[in-house]
C-alpha atoms as one frame of an Amber mdcrd trajectory, in Angstrom:
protein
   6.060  47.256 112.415   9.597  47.421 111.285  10.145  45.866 107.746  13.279
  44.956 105.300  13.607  46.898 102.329  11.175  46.729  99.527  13.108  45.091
  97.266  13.896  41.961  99.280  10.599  41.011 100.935   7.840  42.860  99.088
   5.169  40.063  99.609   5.969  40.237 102.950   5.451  43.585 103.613   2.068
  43.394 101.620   0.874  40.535 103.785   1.855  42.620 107.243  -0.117  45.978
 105.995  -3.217  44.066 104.640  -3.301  42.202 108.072  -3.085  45.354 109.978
  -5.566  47.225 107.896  -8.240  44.138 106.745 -10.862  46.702 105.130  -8.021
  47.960 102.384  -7.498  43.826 101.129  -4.577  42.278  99.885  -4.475  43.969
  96.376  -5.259  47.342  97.352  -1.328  47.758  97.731   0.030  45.360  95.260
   2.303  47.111  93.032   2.848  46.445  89.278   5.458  44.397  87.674   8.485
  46.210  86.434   8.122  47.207  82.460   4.098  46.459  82.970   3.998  50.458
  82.604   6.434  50.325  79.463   4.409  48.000  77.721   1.381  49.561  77.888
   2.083  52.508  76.702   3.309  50.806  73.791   0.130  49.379  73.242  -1.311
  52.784  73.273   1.434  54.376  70.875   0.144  51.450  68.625  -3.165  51.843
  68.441  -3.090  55.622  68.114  -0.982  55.374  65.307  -3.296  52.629  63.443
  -6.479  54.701  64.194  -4.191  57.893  62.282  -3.602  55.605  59.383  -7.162
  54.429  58.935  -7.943  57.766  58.937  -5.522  59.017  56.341  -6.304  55.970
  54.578  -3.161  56.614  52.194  -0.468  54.086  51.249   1.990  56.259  53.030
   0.150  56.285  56.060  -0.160  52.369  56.184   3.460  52.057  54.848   4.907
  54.263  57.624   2.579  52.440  60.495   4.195  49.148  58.866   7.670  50.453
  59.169   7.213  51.374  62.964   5.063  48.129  63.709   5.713  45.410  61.257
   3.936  42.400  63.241   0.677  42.489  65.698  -2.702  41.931  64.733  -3.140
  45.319  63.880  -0.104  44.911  61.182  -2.040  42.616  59.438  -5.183  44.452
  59.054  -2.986  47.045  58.040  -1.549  45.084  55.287  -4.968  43.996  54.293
  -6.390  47.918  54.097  -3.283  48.656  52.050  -3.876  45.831  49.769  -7.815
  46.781  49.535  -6.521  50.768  48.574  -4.231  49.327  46.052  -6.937  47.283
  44.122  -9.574  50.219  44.181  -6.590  52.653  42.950  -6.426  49.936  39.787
  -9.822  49.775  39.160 -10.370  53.220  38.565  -7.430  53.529  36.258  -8.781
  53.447  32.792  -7.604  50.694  30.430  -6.540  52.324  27.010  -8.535  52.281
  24.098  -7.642  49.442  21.746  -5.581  50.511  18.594  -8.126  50.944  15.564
  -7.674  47.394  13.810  -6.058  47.792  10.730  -6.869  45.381   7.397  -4.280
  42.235   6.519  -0.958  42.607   5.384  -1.425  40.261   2.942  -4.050  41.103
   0.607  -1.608  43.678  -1.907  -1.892  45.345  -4.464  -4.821  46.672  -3.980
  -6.601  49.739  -6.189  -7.328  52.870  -4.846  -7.170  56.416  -5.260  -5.658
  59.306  -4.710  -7.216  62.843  -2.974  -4.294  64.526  -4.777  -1.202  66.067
  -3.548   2.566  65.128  -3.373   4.310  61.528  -4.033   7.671  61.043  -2.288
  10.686  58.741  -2.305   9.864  57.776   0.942   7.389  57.327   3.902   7.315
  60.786   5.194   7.919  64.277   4.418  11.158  64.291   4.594  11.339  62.146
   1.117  12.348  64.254  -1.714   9.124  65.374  -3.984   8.604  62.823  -7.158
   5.614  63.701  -8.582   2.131  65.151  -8.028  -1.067  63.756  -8.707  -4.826
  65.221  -9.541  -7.330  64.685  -7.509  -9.625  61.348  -8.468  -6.291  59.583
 -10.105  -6.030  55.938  -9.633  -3.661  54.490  -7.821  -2.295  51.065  -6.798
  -1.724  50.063  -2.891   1.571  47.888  -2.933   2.707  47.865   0.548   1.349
  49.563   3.515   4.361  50.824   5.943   4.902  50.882   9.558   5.391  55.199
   9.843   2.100  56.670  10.831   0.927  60.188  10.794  -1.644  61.641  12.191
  -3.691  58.438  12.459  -2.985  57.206   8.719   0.068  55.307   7.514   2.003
  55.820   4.361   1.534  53.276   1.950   4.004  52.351  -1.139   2.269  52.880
  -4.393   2.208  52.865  -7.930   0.596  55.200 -10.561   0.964  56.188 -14.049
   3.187  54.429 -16.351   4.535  51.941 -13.330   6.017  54.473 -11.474   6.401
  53.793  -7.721   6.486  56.113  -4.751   5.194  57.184  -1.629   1.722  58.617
  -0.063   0.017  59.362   3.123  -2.966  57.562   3.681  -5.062  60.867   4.381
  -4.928  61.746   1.369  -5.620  58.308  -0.621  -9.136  56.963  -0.697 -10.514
  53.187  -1.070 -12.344  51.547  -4.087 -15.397  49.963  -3.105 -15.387  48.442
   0.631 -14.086  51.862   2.714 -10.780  50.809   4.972  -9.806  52.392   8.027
  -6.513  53.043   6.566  -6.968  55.088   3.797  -9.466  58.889   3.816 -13.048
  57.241   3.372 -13.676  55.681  -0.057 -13.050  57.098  -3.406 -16.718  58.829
  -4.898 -18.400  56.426  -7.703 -17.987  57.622 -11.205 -21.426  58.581 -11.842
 -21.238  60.949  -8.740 -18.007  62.628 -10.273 -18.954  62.819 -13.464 -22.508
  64.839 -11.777 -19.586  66.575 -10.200 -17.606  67.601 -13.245 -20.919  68.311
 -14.779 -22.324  71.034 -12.301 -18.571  72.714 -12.657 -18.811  72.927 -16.640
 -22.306  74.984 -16.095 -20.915  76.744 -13.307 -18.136  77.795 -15.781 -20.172
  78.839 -18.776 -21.938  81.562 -16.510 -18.625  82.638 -15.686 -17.289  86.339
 -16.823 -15.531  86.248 -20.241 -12.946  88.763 -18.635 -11.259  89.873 -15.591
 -11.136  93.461 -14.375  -7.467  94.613 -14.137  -4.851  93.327 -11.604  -7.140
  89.905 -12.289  -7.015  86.865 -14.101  -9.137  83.994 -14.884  -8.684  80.461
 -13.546 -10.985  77.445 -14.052 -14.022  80.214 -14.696 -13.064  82.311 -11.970
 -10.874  86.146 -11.171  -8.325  85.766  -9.007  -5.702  88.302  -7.994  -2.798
  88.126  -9.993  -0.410  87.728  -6.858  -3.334  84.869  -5.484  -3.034  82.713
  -8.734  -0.281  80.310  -7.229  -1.996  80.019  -3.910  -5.368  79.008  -5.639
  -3.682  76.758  -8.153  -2.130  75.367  -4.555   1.466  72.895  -4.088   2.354
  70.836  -7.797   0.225  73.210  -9.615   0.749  76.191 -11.650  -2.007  79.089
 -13.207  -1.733  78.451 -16.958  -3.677  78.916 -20.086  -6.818  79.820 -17.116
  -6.399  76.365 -15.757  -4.596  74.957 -13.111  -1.471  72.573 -14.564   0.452
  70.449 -12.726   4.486  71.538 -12.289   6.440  74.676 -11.429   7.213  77.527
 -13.603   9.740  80.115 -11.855   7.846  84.022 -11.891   9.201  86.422 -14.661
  11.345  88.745 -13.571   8.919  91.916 -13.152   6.146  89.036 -12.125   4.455
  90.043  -8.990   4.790  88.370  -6.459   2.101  86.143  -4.378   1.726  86.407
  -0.798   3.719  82.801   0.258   6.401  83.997  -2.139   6.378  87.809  -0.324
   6.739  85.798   3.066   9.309  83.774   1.995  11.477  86.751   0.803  10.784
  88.002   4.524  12.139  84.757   5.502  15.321  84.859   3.473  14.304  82.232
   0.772  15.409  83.019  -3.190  12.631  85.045  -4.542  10.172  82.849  -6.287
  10.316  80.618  -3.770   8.029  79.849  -0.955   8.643  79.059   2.404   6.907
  76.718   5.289   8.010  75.216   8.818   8.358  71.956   7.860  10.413  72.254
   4.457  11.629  75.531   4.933  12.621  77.495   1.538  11.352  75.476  -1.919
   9.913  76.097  -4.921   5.889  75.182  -4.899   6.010  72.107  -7.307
């Protein structure tokens, strides 16, 4: 049977074949629609990439299945997978610790006391040196400032005779109730007077004398050239005690082993040396 081209009459055609040959039927020949092909194998391309993305299961992968198919059913489950990852990603991210809680502002001057060490001009040691103070000496809290170090802050103070400076908190203590602010509390007077007690009958079984190249400080020989660094910063060997202040080294004095390294370091002899000050003398 002669037909027109394909194009023009295709039902036609169909209808003419499926009469001649009745077991085939009428949609054994029936040919698909032009861009059915096209649009199923973008349904295919889609799926494929969805089932790679679940199976990453990273932001990235959902992100760039998103950027190639932005609507569909499949984009919103992939929106809702992403926003599922993105909450379990913030649950397990720790919350930080709260900040210890530090006592009121507002309840200065309070009295304290001091571990010892160096009072400066200001909060931090970069403040010039203004005094020293022994270990046990009382102290009043005026002010406690907003520079921190090493999990204390410095706190304005006054001591003495009214005079006023600057000390870390690690190395002041509290007076009765202990603060979080301040090294632990200050030990009671009966306990430092046991203290001072046990130290006098240390002393008295003490040697009279040193052997040479020796001398005697608070009950005990020491190395001639190790009497600064026991005495320690603010403190000088005299009289077999440890004083407080500096007293420059004689001439022909030998020389202890922070004042050797300091030499080595280029510092003025008599002078000691450490990273954070540099070249000073040990008062």
């Amino acid at each position: 049977m002669y037909c027109l081209p394909l194009a023009r009459i295709l039902g036609m055609c169909t209808f003419v074949v499926a009469f001649a040959h009745p077991q085939l039927g009428p949609d054994a020949l029936r040919l698909p629609h032009p861009g059915l092909a096209s649009a199923e194998d973008a349904g295919g391309a889609e799926k494929e990439a969805f089932s790679e993305a679940k199976e990453l299961g990273t932001r990235e992968a959902w992100d760039a299945y998103l950027a190639n198919f932005p609507t569909g059913f499949h984009a919103d489950m992939a929106r809702a997978y992403l926003k599922k990852l993105e909450g379990s990603q913030q649950a397990e991210t720790p919350a930080p610790p709260p900040a210890a809680a530090l006592p009121p502002t507002d309840d200065f001057p309070i009295v304290a006391g001091s571990w010892g060490g160096v009072v400066r001009a200001g909060p931090g040691q970069s403040y010039k040196k203004l005094d020293s103070l022994e270990e046990g000496q009382s102290v009043t809290l005026m002010a406690r400032t907003d520079v921190m170090e090493d999990g204390y802050p410095w706190f304005k103070i006054a001591y003495a005779d009214d005079s006023r400076g600057y000390q870390w908190g690690g190395i002041l203590c509290a007076v009765g109730t202990e603060r979080p602010d301040v090294y632990k509390t200050c030990p009671s007077e009966k306990k430092a007077k046991s203290t001072e007690s046990n130290k006098t009958s240390k002393t008295a079984s003490k040697p009279k004398s040193c052997s040479s190249g020796r001398v005697m400080i608070e009950g005990k020989c020491i190395k001639k050239t190790s009497a600064v660094s026991y005495c320690g910063p603010g403190f000088r060997p005299e009289g077999g005690k440890c004083v407080p202040g500096y007293k420059a080294p004689s001439a022909n004095a030998p020389l202890s082993g922070e004042q050797r390294k300091a030499v080595g370091k280029g510092c003025p002899k008599g002078q000691v040396w450490n990273s954070a000050e540099g070249c000073h003398y040990d008062d």
